[in-house]
C-alpha positions as CSV (number, residue, x, y, z in Angstrom):
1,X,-143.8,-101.6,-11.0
2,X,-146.2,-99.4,-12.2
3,X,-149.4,-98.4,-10.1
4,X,-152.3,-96.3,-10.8
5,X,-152.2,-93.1,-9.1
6,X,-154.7,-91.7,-6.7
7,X,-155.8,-88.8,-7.9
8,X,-157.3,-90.8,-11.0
9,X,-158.9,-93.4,-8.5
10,X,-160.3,-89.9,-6.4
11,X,-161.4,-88.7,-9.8
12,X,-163.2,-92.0,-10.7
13,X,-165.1,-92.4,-7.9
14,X,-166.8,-88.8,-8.8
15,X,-167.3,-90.3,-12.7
16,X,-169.3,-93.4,-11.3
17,X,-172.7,-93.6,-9.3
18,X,-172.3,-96.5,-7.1
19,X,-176.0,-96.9,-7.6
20,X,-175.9,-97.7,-11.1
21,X,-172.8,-100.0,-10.6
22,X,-174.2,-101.8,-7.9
23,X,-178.1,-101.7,-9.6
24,X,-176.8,-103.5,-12.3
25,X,-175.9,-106.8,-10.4
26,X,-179.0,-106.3,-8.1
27,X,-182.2,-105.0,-7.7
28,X,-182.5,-101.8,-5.7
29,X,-185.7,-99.6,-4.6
30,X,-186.0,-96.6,-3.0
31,X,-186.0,-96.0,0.5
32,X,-185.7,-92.7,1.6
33,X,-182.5,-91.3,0.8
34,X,-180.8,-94.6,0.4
35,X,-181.7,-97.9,-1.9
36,X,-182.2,-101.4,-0.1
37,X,-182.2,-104.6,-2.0
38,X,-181.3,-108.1,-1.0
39,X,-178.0,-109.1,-0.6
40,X,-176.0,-110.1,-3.0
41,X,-173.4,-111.7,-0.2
42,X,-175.8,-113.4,1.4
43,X,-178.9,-115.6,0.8
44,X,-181.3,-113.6,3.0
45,X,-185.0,-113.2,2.8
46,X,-185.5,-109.9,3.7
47,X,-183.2,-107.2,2.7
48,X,-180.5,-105.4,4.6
49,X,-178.6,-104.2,1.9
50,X,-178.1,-100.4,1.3
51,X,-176.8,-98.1,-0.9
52,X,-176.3,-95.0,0.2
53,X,-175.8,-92.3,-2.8
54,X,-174.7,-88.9,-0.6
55,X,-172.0,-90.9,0.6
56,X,-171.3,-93.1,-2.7
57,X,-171.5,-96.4,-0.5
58,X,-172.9,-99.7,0.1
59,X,-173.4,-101.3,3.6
60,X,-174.8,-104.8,3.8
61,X,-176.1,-105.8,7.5
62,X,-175.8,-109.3,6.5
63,X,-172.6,-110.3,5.9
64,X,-170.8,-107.1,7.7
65,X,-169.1,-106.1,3.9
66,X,-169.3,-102.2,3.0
67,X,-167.2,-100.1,1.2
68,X,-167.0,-97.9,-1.9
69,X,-167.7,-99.4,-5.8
70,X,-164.3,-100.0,-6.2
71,X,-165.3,-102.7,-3.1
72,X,-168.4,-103.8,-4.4
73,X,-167.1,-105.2,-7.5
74,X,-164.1,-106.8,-5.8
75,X,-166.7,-108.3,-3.7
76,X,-169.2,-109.0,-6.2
77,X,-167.6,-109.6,-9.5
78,X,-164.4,-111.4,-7.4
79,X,-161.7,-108.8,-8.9
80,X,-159.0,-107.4,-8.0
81,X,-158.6,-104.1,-6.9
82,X,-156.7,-103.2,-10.3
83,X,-159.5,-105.2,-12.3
84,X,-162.4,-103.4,-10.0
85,X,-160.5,-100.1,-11.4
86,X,-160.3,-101.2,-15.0
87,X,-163.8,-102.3,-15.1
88,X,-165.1,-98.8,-13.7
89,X,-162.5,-96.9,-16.0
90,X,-164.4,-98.3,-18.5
91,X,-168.1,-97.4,-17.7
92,X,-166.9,-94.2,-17.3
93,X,-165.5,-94.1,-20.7
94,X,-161.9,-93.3,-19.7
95,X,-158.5,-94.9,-19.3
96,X,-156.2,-96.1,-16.6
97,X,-153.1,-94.2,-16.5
98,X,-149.9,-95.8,-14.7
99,X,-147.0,-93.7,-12.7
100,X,-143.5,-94.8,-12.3
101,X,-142.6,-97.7,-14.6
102,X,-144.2,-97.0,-17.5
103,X,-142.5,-100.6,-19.3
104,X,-144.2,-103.0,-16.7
105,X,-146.3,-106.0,-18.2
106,X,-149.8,-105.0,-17.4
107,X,-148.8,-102.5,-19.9
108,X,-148.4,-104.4,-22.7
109,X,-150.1,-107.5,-22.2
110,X,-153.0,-106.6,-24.4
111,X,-151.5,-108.5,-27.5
112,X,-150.6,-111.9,-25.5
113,X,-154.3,-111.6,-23.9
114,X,-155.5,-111.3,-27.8
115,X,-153.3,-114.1,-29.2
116,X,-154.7,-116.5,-26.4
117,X,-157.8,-115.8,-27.0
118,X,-157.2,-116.1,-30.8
119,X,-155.8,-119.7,-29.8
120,X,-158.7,-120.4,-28.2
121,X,-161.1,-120.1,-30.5
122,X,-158.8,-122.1,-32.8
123,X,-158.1,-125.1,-30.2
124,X,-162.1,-125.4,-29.6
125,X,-163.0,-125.2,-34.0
126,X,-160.4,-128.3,-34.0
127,X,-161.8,-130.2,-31.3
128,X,-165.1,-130.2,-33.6
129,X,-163.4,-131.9,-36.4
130,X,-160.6,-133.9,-34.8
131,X,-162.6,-137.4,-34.2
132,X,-159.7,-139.3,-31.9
133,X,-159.6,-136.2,-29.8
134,X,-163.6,-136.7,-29.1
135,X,-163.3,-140.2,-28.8
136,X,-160.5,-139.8,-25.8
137,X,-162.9,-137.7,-23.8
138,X,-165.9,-139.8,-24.4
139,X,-163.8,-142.7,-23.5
140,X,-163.4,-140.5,-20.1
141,X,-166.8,-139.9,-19.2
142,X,-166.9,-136.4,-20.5
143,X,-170.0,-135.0,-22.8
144,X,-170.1,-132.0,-24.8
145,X,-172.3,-129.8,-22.2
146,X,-169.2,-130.0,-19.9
147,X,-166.1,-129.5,-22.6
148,X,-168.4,-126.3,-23.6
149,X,-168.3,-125.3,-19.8
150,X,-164.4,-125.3,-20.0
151,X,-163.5,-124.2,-23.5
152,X,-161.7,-127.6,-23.8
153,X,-160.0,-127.7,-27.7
154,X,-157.5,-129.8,-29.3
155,X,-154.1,-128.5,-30.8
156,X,-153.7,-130.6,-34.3
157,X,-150.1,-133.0,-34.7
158,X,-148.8,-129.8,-36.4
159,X,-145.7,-127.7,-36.2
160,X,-147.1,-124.6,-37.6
161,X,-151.1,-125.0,-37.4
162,X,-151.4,-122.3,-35.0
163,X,-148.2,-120.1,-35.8
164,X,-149.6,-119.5,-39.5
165,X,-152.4,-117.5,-37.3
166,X,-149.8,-114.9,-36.6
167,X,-148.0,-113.0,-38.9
168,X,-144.9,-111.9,-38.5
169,X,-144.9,-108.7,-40.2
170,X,-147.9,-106.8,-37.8
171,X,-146.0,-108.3,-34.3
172,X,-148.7,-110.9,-33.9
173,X,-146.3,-113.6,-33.8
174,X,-144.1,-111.7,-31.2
175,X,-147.2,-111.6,-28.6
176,X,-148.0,-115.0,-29.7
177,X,-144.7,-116.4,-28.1
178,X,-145.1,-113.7,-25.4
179,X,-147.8,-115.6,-24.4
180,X,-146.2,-118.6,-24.3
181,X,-148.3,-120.3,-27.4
182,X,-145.3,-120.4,-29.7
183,X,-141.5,-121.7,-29.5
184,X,-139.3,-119.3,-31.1
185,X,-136.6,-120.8,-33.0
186,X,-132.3,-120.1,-32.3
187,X,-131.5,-119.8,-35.8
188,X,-132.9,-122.2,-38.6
189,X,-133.1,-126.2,-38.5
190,X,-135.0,-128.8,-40.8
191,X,-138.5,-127.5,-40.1
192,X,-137.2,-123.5,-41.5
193,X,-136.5,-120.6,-38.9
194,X,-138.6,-118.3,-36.5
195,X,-141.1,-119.7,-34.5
196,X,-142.9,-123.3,-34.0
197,X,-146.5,-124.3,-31.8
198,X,-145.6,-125.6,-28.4
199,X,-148.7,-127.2,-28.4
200,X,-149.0,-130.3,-30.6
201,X,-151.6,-133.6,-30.6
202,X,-153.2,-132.6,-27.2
203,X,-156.4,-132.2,-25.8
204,X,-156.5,-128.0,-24.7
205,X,-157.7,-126.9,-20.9
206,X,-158.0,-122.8,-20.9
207,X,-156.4,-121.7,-17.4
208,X,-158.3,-118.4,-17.2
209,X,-158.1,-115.3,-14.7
210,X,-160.4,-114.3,-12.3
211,X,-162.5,-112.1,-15.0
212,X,-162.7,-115.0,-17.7
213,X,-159.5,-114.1,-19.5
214,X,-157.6,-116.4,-21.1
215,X,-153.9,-116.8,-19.4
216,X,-152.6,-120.1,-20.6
217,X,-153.3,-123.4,-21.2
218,X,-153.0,-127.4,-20.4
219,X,-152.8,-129.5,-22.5
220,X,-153.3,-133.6,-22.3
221,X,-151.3,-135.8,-24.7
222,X,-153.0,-138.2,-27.2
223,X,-149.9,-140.1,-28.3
224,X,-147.2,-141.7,-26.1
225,X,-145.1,-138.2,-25.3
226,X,-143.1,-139.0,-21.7
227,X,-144.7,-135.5,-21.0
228,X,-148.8,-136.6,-20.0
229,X,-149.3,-133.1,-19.4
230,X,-148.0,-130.1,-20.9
231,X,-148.8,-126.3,-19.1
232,X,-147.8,-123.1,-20.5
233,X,-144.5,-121.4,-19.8
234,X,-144.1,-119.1,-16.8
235,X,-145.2,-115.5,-18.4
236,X,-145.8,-112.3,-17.4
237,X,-149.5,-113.0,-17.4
238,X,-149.2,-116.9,-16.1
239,X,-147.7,-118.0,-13.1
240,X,-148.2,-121.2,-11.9
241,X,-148.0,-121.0,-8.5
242,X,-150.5,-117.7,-8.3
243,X,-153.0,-119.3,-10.5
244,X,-155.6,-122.4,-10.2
245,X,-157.8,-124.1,-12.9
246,X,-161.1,-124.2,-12.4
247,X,-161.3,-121.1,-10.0
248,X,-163.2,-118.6,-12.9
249,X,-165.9,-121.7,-13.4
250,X,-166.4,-122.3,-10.2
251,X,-167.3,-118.6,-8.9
252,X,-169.6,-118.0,-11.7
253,X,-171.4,-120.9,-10.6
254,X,-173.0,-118.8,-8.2
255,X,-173.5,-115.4,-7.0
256,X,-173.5,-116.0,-3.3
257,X,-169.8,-116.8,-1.9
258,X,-169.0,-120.4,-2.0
259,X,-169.4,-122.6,0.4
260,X,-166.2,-124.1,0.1
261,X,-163.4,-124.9,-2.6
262,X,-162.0,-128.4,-3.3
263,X,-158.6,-128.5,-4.5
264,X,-157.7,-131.2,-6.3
265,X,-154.6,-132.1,-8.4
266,X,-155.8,-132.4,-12.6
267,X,-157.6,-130.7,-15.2
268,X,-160.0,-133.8,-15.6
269,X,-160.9,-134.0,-11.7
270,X,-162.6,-130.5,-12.1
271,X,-164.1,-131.1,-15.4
272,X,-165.7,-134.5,-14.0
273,X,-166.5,-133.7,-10.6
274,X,-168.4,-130.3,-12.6
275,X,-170.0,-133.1,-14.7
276,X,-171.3,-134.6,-11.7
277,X,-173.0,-131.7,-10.2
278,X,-169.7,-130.3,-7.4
279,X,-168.8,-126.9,-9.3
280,X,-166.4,-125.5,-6.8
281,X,-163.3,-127.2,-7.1
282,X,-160.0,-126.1,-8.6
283,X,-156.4,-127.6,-9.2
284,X,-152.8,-126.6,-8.9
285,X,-151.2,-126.4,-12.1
286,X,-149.0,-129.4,-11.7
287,X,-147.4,-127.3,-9.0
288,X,-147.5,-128.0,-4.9
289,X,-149.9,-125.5,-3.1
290,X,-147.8,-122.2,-2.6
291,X,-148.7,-119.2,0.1
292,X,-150.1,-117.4,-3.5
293,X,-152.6,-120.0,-4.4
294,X,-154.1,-120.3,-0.7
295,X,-154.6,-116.4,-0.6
296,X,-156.2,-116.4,-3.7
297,X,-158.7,-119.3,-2.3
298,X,-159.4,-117.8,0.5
299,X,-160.8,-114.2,-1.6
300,X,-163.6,-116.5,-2.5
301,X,-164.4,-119.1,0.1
302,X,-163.8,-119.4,4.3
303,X,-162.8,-122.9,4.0
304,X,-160.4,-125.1,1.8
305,X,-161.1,-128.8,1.1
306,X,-157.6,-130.0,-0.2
307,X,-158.0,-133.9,-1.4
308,X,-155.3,-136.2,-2.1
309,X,-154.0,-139.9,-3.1
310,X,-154.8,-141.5,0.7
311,X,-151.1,-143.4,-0.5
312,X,-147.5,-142.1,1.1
313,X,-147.2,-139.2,-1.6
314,X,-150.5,-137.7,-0.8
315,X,-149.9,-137.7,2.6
316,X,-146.4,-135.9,1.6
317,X,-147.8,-133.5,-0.2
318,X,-150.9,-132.9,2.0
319,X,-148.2,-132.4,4.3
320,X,-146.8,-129.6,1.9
321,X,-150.1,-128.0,1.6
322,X,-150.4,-128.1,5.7
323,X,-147.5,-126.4,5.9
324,X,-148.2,-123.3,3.4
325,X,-151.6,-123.2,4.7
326,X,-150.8,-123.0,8.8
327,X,-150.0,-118.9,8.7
328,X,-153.3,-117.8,6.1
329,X,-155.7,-119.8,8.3
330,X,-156.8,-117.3,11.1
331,X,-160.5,-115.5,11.9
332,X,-163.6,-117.5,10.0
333,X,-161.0,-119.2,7.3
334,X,-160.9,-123.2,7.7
335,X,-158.5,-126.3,6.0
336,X,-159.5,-129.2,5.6
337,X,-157.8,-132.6,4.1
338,X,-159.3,-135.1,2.3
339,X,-157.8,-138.8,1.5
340,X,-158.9,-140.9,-1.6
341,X,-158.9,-144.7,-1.5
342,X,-156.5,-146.6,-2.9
343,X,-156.7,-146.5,-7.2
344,X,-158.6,-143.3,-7.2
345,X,-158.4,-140.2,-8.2
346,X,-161.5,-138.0,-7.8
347,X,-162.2,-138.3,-11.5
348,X,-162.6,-141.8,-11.2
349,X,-164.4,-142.3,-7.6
350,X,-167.6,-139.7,-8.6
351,X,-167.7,-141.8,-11.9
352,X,-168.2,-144.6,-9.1
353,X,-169.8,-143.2,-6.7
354,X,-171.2,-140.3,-7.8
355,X,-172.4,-136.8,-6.7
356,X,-174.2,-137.4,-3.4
357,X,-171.3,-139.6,-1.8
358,X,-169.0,-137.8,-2.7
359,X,-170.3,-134.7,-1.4
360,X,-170.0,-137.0,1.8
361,X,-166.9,-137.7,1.8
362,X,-165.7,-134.0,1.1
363,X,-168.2,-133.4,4.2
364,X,-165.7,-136.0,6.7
365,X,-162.8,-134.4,5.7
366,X,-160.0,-134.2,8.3
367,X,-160.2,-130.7,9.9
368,X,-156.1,-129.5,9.8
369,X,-156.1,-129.8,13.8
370,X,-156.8,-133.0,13.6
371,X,-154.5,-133.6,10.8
372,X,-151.4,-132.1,12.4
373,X,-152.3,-133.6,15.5
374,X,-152.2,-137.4,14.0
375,X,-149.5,-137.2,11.9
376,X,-147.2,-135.5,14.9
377,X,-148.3,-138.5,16.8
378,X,-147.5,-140.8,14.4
379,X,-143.3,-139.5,15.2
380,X,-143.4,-140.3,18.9
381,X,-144.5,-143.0,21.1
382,X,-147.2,-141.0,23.1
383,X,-147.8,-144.1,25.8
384,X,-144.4,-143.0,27.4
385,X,-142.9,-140.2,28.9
386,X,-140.2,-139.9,26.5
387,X,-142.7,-139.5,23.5
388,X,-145.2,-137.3,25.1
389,X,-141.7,-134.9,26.3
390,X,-140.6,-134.7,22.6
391,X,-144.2,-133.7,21.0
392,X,-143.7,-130.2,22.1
393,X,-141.0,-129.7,20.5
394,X,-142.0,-131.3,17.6
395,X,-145.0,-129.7,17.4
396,X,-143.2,-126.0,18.3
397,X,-142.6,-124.9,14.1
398,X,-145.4,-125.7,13.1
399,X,-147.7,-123.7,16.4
400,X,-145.7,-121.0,15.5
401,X,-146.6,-120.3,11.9
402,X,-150.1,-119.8,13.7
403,X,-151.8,-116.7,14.0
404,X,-152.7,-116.1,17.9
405,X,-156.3,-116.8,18.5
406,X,-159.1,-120.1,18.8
407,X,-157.2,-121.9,16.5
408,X,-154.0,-121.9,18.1
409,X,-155.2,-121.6,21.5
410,X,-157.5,-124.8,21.0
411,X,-154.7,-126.6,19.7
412,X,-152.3,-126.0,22.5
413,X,-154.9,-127.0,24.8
414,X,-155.6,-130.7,23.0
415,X,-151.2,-130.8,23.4
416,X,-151.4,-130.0,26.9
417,X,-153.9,-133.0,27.1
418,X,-151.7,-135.1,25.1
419,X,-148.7,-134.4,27.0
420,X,-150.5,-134.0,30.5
421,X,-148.7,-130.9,30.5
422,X,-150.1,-128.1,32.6
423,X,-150.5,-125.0,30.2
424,X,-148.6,-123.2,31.4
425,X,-145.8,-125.4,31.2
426,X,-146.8,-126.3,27.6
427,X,-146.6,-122.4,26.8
428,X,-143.1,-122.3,28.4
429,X,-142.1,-125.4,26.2
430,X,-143.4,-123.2,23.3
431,X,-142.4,-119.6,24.1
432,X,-138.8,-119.9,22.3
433,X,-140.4,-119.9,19.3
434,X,-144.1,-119.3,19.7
435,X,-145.1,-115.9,18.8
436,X,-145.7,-113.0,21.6
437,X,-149.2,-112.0,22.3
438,X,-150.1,-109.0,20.3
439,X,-150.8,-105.7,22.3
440,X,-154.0,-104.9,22.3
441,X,-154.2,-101.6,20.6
442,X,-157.8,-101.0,22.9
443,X,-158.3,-101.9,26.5
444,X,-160.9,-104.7,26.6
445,X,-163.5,-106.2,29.4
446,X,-163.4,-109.9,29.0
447,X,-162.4,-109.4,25.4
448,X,-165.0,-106.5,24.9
449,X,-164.1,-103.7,23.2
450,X,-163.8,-100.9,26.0
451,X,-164.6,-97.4,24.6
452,X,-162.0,-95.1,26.2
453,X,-163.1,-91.7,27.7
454,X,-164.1,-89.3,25.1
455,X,-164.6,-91.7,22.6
456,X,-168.5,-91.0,21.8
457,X,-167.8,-87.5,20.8
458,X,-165.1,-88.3,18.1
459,X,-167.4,-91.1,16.7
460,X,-170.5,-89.3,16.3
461,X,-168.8,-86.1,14.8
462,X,-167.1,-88.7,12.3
463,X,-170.3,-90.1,11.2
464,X,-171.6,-86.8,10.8
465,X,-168.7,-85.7,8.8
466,X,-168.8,-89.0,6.7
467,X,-173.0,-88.4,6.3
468,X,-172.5,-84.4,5.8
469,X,-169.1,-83.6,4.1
470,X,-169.5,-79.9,3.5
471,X,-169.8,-79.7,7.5
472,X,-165.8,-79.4,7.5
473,X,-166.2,-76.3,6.3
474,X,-167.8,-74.8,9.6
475,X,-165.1,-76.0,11.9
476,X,-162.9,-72.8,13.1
477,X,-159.7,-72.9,15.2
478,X,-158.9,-76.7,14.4
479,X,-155.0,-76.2,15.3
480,X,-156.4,-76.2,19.3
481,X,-157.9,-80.1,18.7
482,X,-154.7,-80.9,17.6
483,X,-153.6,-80.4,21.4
484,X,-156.0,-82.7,22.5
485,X,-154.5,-86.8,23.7
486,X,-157.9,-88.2,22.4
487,X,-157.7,-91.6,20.1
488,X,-159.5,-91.0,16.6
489,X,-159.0,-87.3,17.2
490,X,-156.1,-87.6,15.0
491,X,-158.9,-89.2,12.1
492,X,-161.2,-86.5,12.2
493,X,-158.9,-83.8,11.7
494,X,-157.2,-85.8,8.9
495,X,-161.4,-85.9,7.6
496,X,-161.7,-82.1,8.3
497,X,-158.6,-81.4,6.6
498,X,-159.6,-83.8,3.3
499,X,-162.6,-82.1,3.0
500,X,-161.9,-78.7,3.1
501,X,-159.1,-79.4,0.7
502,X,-161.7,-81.2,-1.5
503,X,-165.2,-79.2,-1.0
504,X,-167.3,-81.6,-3.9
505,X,-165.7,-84.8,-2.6
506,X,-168.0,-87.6,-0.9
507,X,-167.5,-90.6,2.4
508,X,-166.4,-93.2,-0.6
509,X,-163.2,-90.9,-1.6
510,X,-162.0,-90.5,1.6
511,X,-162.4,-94.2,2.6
512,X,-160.9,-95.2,-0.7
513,X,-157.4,-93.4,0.3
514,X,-157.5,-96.2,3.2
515,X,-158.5,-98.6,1.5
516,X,-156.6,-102.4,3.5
517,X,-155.7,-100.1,6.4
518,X,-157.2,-100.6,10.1
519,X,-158.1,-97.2,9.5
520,X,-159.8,-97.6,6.5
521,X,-162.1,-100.9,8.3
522,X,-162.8,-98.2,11.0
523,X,-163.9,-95.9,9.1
524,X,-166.0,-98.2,7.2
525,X,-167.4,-99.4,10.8
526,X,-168.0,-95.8,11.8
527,X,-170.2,-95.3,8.0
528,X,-172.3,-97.8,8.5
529,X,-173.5,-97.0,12.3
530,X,-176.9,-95.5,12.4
531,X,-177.7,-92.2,12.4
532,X,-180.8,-90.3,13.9
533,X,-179.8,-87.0,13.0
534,X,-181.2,-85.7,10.3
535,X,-181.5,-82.3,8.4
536,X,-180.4,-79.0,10.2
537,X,-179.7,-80.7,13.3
538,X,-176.9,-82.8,11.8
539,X,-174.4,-79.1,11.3
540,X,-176.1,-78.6,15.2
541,X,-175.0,-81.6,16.2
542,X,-171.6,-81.9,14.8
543,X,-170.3,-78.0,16.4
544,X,-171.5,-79.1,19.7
545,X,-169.0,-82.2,19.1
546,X,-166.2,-80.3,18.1
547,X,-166.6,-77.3,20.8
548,X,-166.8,-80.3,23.3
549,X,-163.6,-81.4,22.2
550,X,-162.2,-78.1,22.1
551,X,-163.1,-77.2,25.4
552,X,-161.4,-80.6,26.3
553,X,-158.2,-79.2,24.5
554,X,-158.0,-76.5,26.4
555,X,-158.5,-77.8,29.7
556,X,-155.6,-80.8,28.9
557,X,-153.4,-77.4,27.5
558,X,-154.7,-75.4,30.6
559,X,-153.7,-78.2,33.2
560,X,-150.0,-79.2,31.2
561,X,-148.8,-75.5,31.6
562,X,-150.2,-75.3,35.1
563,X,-147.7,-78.8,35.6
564,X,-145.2,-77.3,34.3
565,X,-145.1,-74.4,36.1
566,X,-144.9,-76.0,39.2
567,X,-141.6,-77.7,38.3
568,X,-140.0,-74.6,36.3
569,X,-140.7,-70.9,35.3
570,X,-143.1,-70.4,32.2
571,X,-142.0,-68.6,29.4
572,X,-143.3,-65.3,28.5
573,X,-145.5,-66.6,25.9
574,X,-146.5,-69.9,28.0
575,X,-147.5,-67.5,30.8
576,X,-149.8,-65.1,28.1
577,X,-151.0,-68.4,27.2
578,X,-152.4,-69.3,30.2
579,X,-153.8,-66.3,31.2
580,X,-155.4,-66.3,27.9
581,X,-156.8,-70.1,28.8
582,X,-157.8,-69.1,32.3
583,X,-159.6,-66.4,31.1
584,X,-161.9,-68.6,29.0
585,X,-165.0,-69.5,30.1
């Protein structure tokens, strides 16, 4: 697989002014030397977002986010990191280059991506003129404002409409089928040879990417095909099981993140339920909820609203969904299940009901604790002893796909309850195959971070190197911090290092190289700290750091050789050395 190297992702971040990226999604004045404006994250009133330009970042005090404008536009714009690349490539004027696989598919998907959109265009001019096609989706509730809103087309009862849009000579054709729009033919039959339209007689759903692009398509049957609905192949650019319908529409529905995403199972459920006012719900693509979707839901909303038939299959496959969704929900992230009366589906019941009530019933959706809880209890009689002693283990696969924290922990608590187990007994029931308590990789007070001895000097001289770069210059002798058993020593002298190697490079570079790393997110915690240093006392400030830390060195040095000379003779040059350290003052 290809990947873009970092040198071209260091050299972008020099191309680009993070105050002109970020100034053109929000409105930014001067203060001091940084920029504040509202936040774009948030809905706040008064502003506590900054953009700081010397270090080529953003920080935003109300929702915690900061990071470089590779991060902003991720955030922002809801790309991916490659896309947040791409889209700052081209401000700057300049192309992506790829190392190490130079034949992979984001390399030549350009022609597939320009043959969908080509079908497109073509689906929605035929919709115009194609009068039973209309009729169907005014028969369904569905006006013209909303089939706008999803590109909705019509692919005529043709063999070749759309293939006679391609021509074979240039290699249209070829990305055409690449893209999954065309059926190419094994030899000739009765209709000629090389390729046919896969889509024929149905109404046309876009499935688009998270920037707006076109990836495939769904398409509804008018006449009585066995096949109701009809998605695109499996392509290098469509995957059904990493993509959702409706996910594009819904996020540009509003800036701020969404409240929540309603996953639902067919194209017309999010066209009707965006008809009646709820934008933010999305559907699998005829496939069950896979690990891929829910990470991809959760990028752009802390809580998941799946809803389903209340019948035996939706239960089944909520079931399904539960199951995929018990390891990604951890932290802020929430599931929640959602059961229709019997004869609806949620296109029909808001055509019934409409917005408001069924905003209130997405509202008393099951929360998944409750939902695994019931339908565990629904295996075993929980009035006797036998069923109570069996609901541990039944409930033991499914605790263990979950993350350790509130979640869990709650959880266990309302079995111990049910089984009038002691928890500790509960935990012992479950420790086969419950996961072990991570280590905590701090000491904590009560589940405070403790800051460990030494600590404040390493911090500060790290947010003055992140606020003054060129200060890596001045540090002398940086072999003797090496010495030193101090944690996030080993950060700052990987900073120091970075930029001495790289005198004209800025915070954002350096952060960027860690970018989905713990030390990355500290680093990023570290940035946006406040500083009252300012002007010549920040190079002051930063030396007295580092000589504290060196004096530190060679006192931990001093002391190990003094250790070790009680248990053994030094060396000649361990015994120079020491006299050398003992001399110091």
């Amino acid at each position: 697989m290809s990947r873009i190297p970092d040198s071209f992702i260091q050299d972008l971040l020099t191309r680009v002014d993070i105050v002109e990226v970020v100034g053109s999604r929000v409105e930014l004045k001067r203060a001091g030397r940084e920029y504040k404006g509202l936040s774009p994250f948030t809905n706040e009133k008064s502003p506590s977002f900054f953009v700081n330009p010397a270090k080529q970042m953003f920080f935003d005090f109300s929702s915690g986010k900061n990071g470089t404008a590779i991060t902003f536009l991720m955030e922002n714009d809801r790309l991916t990191f490659v896309e947040a690349v791409e889209e700052l490539a081209k401000r700057a004027g300049v192309d992506v280059p790829r190392e190490g696989g130079n034949d992979a598919p984001r390399l030549v998907l350009d022609g597939p991506l320009d043959a969908l959109a080509v079908a497109e265009k073509f689906y929605r001019t035929q919709l115009r003129t194609h009068q039973p096609a209309i009729d169907y989706l005014k028969k369904r509730g569905l006006d013209g404002e909303t089939a706008k809103l999803f590109n909705i087309g019509f692919a005529p009862e043709s063999w070749d409409a759309l293939t006679r849009l391609f021509p074979e000579a240039d290699g249209q054709r070829r990305h055409a089928i690449d893209a999954g729009l065309l059926i190419e033919r094994d030899g000739g039959d009765a209709r000629g040879s090389g390729a046919y339209d896969r889509f024929r007689n149905r109404v046309m759903f876009p499935i688009r990417d998270t920037r707006g692009r076109t990836i495939g398509f769904g398409g509804r049957t008018l006449a009585n095909d066995p096949a109701k609905y009809l998605n695109s192949p499996e392509t290098p650019l469509f995957h059904k099981g990493r993509n959702l319908f409706g996910l594009y529409e819904a996020k540009q529905a509003t800036k701020a993140e969404l409240p929540y995403l309603l996953v639902v199972e067919g194209y017309m459920d999010v066209v009707m339920l965006a008809q009646h006012g709820i934008r933010n719900a999305v559907a699998t693509l005829g496939t069950a909820t896979t690990r891929e979707h829910l990470t991809l839901l959760f990028k752009s909303t802390q809580r998941v609203v799946f809803c389903f038939d209340g019948d035996r299959a939706g239960r089944s496959a909520a079931w399904r969904a539960l199951e995929q969704a018990l390891p990604e929900v951890f932290d802020n992230r929430e599931c929640h299940f959602m059961f229709l009366p019997d004869g609806h589906d949620p296109d029909s019941l808001v055509q019934e009901i409409g917005e408001a009530a069924f905003r209130a019933r997405i509202e008393q959706a099951q929360p998944l604790s409750d939902f695994l809880l019931s339908e565990l209890q629904k295996q075993v009689n929980i009035a006797t002893l036998d069923g109570r002693a069996r609901l541990p283990g039944l409930a033991r696969p499914h605790v263990e796909k979950l993350r350790n924290g509130p979640l869990r922990a709650l959880i266990v608590d309302e079995l111990a309850r049910l089984t009038r187990l002691g928890r500790a007994d509960l935990e012992a029931a479950l420790v086969s195959k419950a996961k072990p308590e991570a280590t905590a990789s701090q000491p904590t007070d009560g589940g405070r971070r403790v800051e460990t001895p030494g600590a404040k000097p390493v911090r500060l001289a790290l947010q003055l190197l992140l606020e003054a770069p060129a200060l890596a210059a001045q540090v002398e002798h940086l072999g003797q911090l090496e010495t030193l058993n101090q944690p996030g020593l080993d950060i700052l002298i990987e900073g120091i290092e970075f930029f001495r190697e790289n005198p004209d490079a800025n915070a954002a570079q350096w952060l960027e190289m860690h970018r989905g790393t713990p030390r990355g997110a500290a680093l990023g915690r570290i940035s946006a700290m406040p500083l009252t240093i300012a002007g010549e006392s920040l190079a002051e400030e930063f030396l007295d750091c580092i000589a504290l830390l060196r004096k530190r060195a060679i006192r931990e040095r001093q002391q190990a050789l003094l250790d070790a000379a009680r248990e053994r003779p030094l060396e000649p040059a361990e015994q120079a050395e020491l006299m050398a350290l003992m001399q110091r003052p």
